[in-house]
Steps between C-alpha positions, in 0.01 A plus 500: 500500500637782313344848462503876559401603823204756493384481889685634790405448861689725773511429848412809744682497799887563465467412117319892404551665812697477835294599816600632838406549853597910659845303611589452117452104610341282169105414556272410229263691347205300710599707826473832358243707696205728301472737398796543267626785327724547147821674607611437166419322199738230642442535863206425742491597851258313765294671785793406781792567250593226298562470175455315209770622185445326131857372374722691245366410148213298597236765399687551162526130454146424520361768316723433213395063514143651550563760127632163333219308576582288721271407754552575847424317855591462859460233728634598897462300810472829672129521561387676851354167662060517444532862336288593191660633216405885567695430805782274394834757536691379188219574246476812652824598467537356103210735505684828644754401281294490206619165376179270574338546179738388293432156662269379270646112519473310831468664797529285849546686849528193718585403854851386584428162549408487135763302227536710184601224328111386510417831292706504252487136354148633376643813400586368125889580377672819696761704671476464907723748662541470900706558795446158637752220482163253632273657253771511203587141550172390473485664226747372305405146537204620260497475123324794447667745672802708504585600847755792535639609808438843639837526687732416171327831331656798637327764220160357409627666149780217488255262417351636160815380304416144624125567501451361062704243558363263755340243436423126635699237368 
């Protein structure tokens, strides 16, 4: 199947933002503690003093898919277990960050013992972009999906040369 790619679906965790306990050690954004304040438009601090910090670009990145029209989701395993969605960490910090609403696509928050690749085989033709070598390889095995990996992007703003020319083959 051949076609341009109009839907993009982000991972949360370590894909937009790194988070970290007050010993600089990686957590995930699940184990933040409320309330949480805006240090900066890129940086959230928790109520014991970690932090969550959005990745160089990403903001920039999505805002300018989000301007061309493409349409925008996420789909995490990093759900607090049983939480409601007022309560869920990562939504509230896409809020702080003011990125959630540009998430009009798919959005799934989901516990870790979730498979993505479940999601987005009913997610019709798009761009997957993770952190996860599990997730990303189930992924790939699906025709109509694009999985890129997080770690082989080192500016988010590397990616818009490739971004028109992808497509399924």
């Amino acid at each position: 199947m051949n076609g341009a790619i109009d839907k993009f679906i982000f991972d949360l965790d370590r894909t937009l933002w790194d988070t970290y306990d007050v010993r600089d050690n990686p957590i995930w954004a699940k184990q933040l503690i409320p309330p949480y304040r805006l240090l900066s438009a890129d940086k959230i601090i928790d109520d014991v003093g970690a932090y969550c910090v959005l990745k160089d670009g990403a903001r920039e990145f999505i805002i300018n898919l989000f301007n061309d029209d493409k349409e925008l989701g996420f789909l995490s395993v990093g759900a607090l277990y049983e939480a409601s969605d007022e309560r869920q960490p990562s939504l509230q910090v896409l809020k702080l960050f003011g990125l959630y609403d540009f998430f009009k696509a798919e959005k799934f928050l989901v516990y870790k013992t979730e498979k993505k690749d479940k999601y987005l085989e009913h997610m019709g033709l798009c761009v997957f972009i993770d952190d996860s070598d599990q997730h990303l390889q189930d992924a790939r095995k699906l025709e109509n999906v694009v999985a890129i990996d997080k770690k082989s992007i080192k500016i988010w703003n590397e990616i818009f040369r490739d971004i028109e020319s992808i497509r399924l083959q």
